[in-house]
Each structure stands twice: as structure tokens, then as C-alpha cells.
C-alpha positions as CSV (number, residue, x, y, z in Angstrom):
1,X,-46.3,-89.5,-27.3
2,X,-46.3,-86.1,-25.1
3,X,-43.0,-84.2,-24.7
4,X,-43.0,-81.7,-22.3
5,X,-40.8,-78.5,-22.7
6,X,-41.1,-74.9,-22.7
7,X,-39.5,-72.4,-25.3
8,X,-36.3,-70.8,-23.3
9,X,-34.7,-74.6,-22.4
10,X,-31.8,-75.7,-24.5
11,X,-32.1,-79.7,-23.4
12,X,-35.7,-78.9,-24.7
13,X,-35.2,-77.7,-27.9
14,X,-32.2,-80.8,-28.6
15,X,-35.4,-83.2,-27.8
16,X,-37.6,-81.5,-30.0
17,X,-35.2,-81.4,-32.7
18,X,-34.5,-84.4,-32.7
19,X,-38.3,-85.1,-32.9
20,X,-38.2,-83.2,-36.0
21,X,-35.3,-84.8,-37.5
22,X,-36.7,-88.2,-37.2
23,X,-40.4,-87.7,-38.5
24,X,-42.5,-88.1,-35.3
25,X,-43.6,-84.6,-35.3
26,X,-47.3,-86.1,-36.2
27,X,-46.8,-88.5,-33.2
28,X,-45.8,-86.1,-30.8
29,X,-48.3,-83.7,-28.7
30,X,-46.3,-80.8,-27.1
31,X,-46.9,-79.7,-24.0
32,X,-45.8,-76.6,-23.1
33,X,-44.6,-76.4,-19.2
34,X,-43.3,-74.0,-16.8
35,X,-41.2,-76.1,-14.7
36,X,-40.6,-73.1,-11.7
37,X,-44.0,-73.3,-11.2
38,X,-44.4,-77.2,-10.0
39,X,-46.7,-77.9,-12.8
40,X,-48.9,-81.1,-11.2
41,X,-48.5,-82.8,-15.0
42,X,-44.9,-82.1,-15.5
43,X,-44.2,-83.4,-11.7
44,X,-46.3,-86.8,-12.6
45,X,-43.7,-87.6,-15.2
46,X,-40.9,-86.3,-14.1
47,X,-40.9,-85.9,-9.7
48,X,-37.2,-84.1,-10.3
49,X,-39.6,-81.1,-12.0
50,X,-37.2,-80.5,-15.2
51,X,-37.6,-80.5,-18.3
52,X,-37.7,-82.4,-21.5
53,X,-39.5,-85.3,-20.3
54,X,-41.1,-87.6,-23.4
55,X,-44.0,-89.7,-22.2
56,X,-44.1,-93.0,-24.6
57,X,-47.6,-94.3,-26.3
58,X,-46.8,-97.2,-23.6
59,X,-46.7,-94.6,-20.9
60,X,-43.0,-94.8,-19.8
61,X,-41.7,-91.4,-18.9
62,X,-38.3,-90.6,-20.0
63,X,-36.0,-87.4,-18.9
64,X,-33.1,-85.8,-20.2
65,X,-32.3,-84.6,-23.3
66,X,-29.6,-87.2,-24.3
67,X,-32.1,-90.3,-23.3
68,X,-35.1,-88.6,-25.2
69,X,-32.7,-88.7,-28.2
70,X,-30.9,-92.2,-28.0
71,X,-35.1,-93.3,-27.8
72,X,-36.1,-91.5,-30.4
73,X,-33.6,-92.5,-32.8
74,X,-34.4,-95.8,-32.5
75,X,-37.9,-95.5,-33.1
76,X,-37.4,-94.8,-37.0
77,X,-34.1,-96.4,-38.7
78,X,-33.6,-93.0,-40.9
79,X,-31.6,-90.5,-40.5
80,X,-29.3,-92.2,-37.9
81,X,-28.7,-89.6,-35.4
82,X,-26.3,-92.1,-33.3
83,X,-24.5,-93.9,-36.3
84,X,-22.9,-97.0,-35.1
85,X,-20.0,-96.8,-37.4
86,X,-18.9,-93.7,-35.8
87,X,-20.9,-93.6,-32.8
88,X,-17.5,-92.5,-30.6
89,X,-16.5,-89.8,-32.5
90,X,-20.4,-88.5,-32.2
91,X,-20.4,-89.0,-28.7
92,X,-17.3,-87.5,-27.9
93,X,-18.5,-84.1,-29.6
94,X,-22.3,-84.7,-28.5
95,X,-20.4,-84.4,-24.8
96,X,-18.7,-81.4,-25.5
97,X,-21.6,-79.4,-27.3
98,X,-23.9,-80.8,-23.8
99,X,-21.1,-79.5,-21.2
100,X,-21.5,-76.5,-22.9
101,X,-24.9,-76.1,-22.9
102,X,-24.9,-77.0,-19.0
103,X,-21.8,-74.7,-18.0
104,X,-24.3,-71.6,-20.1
105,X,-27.9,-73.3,-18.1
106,X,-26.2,-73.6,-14.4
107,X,-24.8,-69.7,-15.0
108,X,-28.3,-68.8,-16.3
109,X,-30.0,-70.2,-12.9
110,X,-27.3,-68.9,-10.9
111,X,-27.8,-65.4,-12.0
112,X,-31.5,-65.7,-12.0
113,X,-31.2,-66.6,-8.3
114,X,-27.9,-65.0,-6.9
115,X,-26.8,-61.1,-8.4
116,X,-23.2,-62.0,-7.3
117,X,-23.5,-65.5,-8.8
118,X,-20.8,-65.2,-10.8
119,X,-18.1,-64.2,-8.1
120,X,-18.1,-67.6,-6.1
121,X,-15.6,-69.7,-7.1
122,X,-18.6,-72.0,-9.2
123,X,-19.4,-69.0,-10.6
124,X,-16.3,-68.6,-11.9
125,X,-15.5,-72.2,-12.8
126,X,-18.9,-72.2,-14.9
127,X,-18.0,-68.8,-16.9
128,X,-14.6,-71.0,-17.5
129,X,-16.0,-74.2,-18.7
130,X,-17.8,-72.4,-21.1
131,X,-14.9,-70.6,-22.5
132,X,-13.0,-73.5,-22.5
133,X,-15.5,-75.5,-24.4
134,X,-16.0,-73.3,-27.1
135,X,-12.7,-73.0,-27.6
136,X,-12.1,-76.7,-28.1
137,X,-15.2,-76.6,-29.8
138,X,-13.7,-74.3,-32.4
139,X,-10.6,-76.0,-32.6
140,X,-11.8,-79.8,-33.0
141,X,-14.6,-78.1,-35.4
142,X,-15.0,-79.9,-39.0
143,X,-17.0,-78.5,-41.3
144,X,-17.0,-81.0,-44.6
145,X,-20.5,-79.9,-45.9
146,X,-22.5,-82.7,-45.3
147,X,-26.3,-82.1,-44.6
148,X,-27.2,-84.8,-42.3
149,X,-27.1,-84.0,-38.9
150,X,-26.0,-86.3,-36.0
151,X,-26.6,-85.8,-32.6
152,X,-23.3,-83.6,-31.9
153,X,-24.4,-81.2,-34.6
154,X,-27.8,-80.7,-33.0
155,X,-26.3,-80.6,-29.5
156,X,-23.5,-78.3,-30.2
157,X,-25.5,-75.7,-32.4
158,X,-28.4,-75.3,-29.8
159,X,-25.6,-75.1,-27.5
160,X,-23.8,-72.5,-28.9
161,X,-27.5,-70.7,-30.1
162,X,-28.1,-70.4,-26.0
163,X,-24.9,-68.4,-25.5
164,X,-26.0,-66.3,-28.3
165,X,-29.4,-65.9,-26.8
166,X,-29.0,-66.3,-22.7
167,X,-25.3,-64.6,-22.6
168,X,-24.5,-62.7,-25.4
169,X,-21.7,-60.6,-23.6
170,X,-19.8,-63.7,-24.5
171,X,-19.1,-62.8,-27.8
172,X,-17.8,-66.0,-29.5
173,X,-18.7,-65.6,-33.1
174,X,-15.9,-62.5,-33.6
175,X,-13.3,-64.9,-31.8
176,X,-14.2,-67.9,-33.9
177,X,-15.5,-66.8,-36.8
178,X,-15.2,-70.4,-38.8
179,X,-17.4,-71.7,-36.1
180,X,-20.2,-69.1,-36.7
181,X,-20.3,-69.8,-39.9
182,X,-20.8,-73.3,-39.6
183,X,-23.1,-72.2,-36.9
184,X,-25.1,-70.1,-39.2
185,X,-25.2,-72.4,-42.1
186,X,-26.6,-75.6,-39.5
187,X,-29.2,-72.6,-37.6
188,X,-30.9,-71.9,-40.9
189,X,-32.5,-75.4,-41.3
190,X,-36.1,-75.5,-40.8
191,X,-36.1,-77.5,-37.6
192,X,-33.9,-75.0,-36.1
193,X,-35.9,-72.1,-37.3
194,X,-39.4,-73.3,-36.2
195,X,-37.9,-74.4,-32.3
196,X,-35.6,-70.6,-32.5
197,X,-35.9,-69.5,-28.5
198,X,-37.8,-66.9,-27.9
């Protein structure tokens, strides 16, 4: 299998992960892309030109994070990543820690792009769905010291690991400070560690 990705994209970093997580790191030939560039390879797989795309030993290009993972985790039957016995609960969070990490990406690109990005009114409604999400995701937190991860702890901790990184003037960790330890404890694993941005 090929996964493209490059080392600054949250949705990247979930999928590779999640990789990780399951075992298929031996199976699994990176393939580092620059998606602003209109890479001819990344464009084959994926004509929208984003990133992660996984490209299956049968040749079937998949994109977006959340697909990559819901594949993946059905490729080996351990750890379960999407447990059916609570696979609501685990989406419900996995869609929070996502809308995050989409509200932080859009205002990324918009600032890259546009100085006085965050003044327009999606600028503003952005900079607001992020507060709003960590909020909730501080206040719906749980942290019962189990070590498996699921797809809403992966999601949610590279989510809130982008703010850190891309927008740190958002200083969530002194408002929630139950949440970044959590945060720290999940960030320290191995898998995290070896995919850190940079």
C-alpha cells in the first residue's frame, strides 16, 4: 500500500496513526507529497489534489482521513479502532475532534492566502467553531485511564496537537487544563511521537 501525506497535515498524521496503531507500518510505503505544488502522482490518485490518499495493494485509491481509517481498521481485527459495541459514542467524539481539526486547517489556509482572513464573517465563524469545540471537547472529556486508543482519541489529540502547533495564540491548555493533561499523557505514545509535526 502507498499513503501519501506530508508532515504539516493533521488528516495526514490521523491516517498514519492509525497505520501505526494497526500494524501495517511494514505494508505501507510513505510517500511524502507537497500537495500546493500539483504533484503529477498525488493528482493520479487523488484529481481533488489533497491529502491523505492510501493507494490499496489492489490499486483502489482512497481519500480522506476518516475513509483511510474505517479501511484500515478492517484490514487487521486488533486493536478495534471503530468498536461495534460502542461505535456511536466513538463517532460522535471522532466528529467533534474532526470539526476541530477542519475549523484550525480552513483558518490555516485562509491566513496563508488572505492577511485579513480572519475579519470576514467565515473568518470569524471558523475562529468560533474552534472555540466552541474545544470547549465541548473539554466538557464531554473522559479520561478513565485506558490505553487503547479508538478513533476519537487519535482524532481529537492530533486535533488539539494542530492548534498547539498551527495556532498557538489560542491558548487552550491554561483554560482546560484536565484536557491537557489527558492531552499530554495520549501525545507521549510512540506513534504520536514518531508522526510529531514539524
Amino acid at each position: 500500500m502507498k499513503l501519501y501525506l506530508n508532515a504539516t497535515s493533521p488528516f495526514a498524521r490521523v491516517a498514519r496513526i492509525i497505520a501505526l496503531e494497526k500494524g501495517l507500518q511494514d505494508q505501507l510505503e510513505l510517500c511524502w507529497s507537497d500537495p500546493w505544488t500539483n504533484d503529477p502522482a498525488l493528482l493520479q490518485a487523488n484529481p481533488v489534489g489533497r491529502i491523505p490518499v492510501l493507494v490499496t495493494e489492489d490499486g483502489r485509491a482512497i481519500a480522506e482521513s476518516l475513509l483511510i481509517a474505517q479501511y484500515l481498521d478492517n484490514l487487521t481485527p486488533s486493536p478495534r479502532l471503530l468498536p461495534p459495541a460502542e461505535l456511536a459514542a466513538v463517532l460522535q467524539r471522532t466528529g467533534l475532534g474532526y470539526g476541530l481539526m477542519e475549523a484550525a486547517f480552513t483558518t490555516v489556509i485562509g491566513r496563508k492566502h488572505d492577511a485579513e482572513a480572519d475579519q470576514s464573517v467565515l473568518g470569524q465563524r471558523r475562529l468560533q467553531a474552534i472555540d466552541r469545540s474545544i470547549q465541548a471537547l473539554a466538557s464531554q472529556h473522559r479520561d478513565d485511564g485506558q490505553q487503547t486508543l479508538d478513533l476519537s482519541i487519535i482524532v481529537t489529540a492530533v486535533a488539539l496537537d494542530y492548534v498547539l502547533f498551527r495556532l498557538p495564540e489560542i491558548d487552550w491548555r491554561s483554560r482546560y487544563p484536565e484536557l491537557a493533561a489527558w492531552h499530554q499523557r495520549v501525545t507521549v505514545r510512540a506513534n504520536f511521537t514518531e508522526t510529531a509535526f514539524n
